[in-house]
N, C-alpha and C positions, 0 to 999 in steps of 0.2 A: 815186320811189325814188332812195334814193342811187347813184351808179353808181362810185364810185373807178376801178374794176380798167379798165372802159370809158374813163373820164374821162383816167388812163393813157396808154392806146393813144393816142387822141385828143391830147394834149398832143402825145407824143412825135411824131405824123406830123405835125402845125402846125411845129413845130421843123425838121424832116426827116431825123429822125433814125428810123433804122432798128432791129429788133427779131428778136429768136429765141426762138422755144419751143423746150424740148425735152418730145417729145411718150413720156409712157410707157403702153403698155399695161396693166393689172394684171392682165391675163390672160395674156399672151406672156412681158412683159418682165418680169414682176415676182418678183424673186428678192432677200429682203432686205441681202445682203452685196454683190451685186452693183447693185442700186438704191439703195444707198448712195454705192457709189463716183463713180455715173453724178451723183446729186444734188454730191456734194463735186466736179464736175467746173465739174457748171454753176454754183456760186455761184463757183466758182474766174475762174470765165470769165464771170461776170457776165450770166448768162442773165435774159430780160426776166421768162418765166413758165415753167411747168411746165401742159403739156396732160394728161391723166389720163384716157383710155376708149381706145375701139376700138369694131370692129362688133359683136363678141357677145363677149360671157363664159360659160362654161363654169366659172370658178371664180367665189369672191367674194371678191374679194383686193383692192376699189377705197376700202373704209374702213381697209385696214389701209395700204395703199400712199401715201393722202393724210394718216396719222398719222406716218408716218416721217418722209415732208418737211417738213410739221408740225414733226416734234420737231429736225430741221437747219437751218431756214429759213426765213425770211418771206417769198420770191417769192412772187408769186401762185400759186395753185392752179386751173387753171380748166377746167372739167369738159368734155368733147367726148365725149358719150353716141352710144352707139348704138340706144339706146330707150331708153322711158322708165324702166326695171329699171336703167340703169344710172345712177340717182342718189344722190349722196352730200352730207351737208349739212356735212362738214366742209370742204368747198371753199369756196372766196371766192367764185365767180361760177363758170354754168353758158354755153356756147356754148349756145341754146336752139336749134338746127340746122333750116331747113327744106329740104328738099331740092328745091329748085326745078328743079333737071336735069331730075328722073326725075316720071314722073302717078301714082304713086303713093301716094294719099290717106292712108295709116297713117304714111308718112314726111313728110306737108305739112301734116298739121294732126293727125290720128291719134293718134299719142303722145302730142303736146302736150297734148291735151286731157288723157290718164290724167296726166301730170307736173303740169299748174298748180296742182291745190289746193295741193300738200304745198311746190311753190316760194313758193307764195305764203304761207305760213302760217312756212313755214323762217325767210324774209328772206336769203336766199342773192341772189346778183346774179344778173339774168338779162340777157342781151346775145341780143336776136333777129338770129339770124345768116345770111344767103342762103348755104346750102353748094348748090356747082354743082359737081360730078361730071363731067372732062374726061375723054375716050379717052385713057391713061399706055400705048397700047400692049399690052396685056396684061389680062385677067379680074381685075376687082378683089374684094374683101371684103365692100367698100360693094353694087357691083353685085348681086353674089350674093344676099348678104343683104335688099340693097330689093326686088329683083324692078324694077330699072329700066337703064336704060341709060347707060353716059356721050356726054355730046355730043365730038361730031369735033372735034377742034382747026383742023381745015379750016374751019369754022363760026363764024368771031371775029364776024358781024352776030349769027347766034345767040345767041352766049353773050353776047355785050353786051346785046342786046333783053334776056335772065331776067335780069340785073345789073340791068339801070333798071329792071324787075319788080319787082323784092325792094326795091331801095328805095321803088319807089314804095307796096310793102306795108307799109313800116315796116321793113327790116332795117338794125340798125344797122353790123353789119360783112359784110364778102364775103367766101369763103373759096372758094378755086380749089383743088380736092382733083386732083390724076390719079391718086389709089390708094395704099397702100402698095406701097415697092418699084418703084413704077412702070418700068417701062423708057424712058420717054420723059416725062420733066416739065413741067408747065403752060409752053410756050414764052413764051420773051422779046414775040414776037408779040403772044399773049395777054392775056399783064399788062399789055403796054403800053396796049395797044386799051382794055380794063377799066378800067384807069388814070385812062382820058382819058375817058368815060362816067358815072364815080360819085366824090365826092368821098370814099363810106365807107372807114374804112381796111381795104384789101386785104390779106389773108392766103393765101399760097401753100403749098401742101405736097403730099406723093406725089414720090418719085424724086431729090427735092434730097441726090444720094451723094458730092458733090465739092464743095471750096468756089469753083471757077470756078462752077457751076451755082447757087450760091448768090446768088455777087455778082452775077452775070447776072440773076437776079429780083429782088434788089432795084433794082438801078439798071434796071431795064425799069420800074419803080414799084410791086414788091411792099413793103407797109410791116412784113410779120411774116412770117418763114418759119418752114416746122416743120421738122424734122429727128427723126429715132425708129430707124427699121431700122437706119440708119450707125451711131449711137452705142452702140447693143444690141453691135454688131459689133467695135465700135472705141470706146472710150468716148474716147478721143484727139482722135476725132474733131471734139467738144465745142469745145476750140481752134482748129483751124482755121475752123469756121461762126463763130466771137465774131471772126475775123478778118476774115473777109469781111465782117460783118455792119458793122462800120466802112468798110471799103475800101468798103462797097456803099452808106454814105451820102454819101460824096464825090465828087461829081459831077463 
């Protein structure tokens, strides 16, 4: 299969040049005057992609929300489900998420199963992804809803040891979650240790509310941050992360 939206990523971390999603809900965030503005921020500021899920929905607002940025812009569009209900085929490519933190079989192969016929038959991209679930300090969404735990950030041989896991399962990207909101985000620590363990490119997100905490992960060797609750709050905010996100690839 072809992979662009991967191929992408890939180019841009060989170069080492650093990336931002902005990540939107279509169940929290999704208000169409106001995810407008948020979309006309991020191409203002040259954002890499646009992330689109969460842990649950309660509405079905995720084909109308991936139609809007649809009709503004061609960033990528790239799905971060929280099961497999939350699929939509107008996306470029799907984070296909396993949650290797937590022992929970409905989150490591589970869903996947209900989702592969219809990806497969779509032709949507799929990018199998290690998501590892870190303690941000606080009860997450993720947590709740898996029925699993996040690993201690005290635990950097831990989280390394399920990093060279996923890869050696075949995941092609890492994505270091500490929660929406996080009170305490995936440390500099962290990223680094992971960094130095997996050549896959690394994705940071949960608690990045400041652009010092931004350029602190990329330059520890995050190659994509996410950003979602700041810019809900602040759409402003959008600026300051596309700064960092420069500042955070010169070394």
């Amino acid at each position: 299969m072809i992979k662009p939206v991967y191929n992408k990523i890939c180019a841009k971390k060989k170069k080492g040049e650093k990336a931002f999603a902005v990540l939107i809900d279509p169940d929290h965030d999704f208000q169409p005057d106001k995810t407008r503005k948020v979309i006309m921020k991020a191409i203002k500021t040259k954002a890499d992609m646009f992330l689109v899920g969460g842990s649950y929905f309660l509405k079905n607002n995720i084909d109308e929300c991936i139609s809007l940025i649809r009709e503004i812009t061609d960033i990528p569009v790239i799905l971060f489900p929280g099961n497999a209900s939350h699929i939509s085929y107008k996306a470029d490519a799907v984070l296909f998420l396993s949650l290797l933190s937590g022992r929970n079989p409905e989150y490591l192969i589970g869903q996947h199963v209900i989702a592969a016929p219809g990806l497969r038959t779509s032709g949507i991209e799929v990018i199998p992804t290690a998501y590892i679930l870190l303690d941000g300090g606080r009860p997450s969404t993720v947590s709740y809803i898996t029925f699993t735990n996040p690993i201690p950030q005290d635990q950097p041989e831990l989280i390394s040891a399920t990093v060279i896991a996923g890869e050696f399962l075949g995941m092609d990207l890492v994505y270091l979650e500490a929660g929406s909101g996080a009170l305490n985000p995936v440390s500099a620590k962290i990223i680094k240790t992971v960094s130095e363990v997996t050549n896959q490119p690394l994705i940071v997100g949960g608690g990045i509310n400041s652009p010092e905490k931004a350029e602190e992960a990329l330059r520890a060797g995050a190659d994509i941050i996410v950003v979602g609750n700041k810019i809900d709050e602040m759409p402003d905010f959008i600026e300051d992360i596309a700064e960092a996100t420069r500042l955070g690839g010169n070394h």
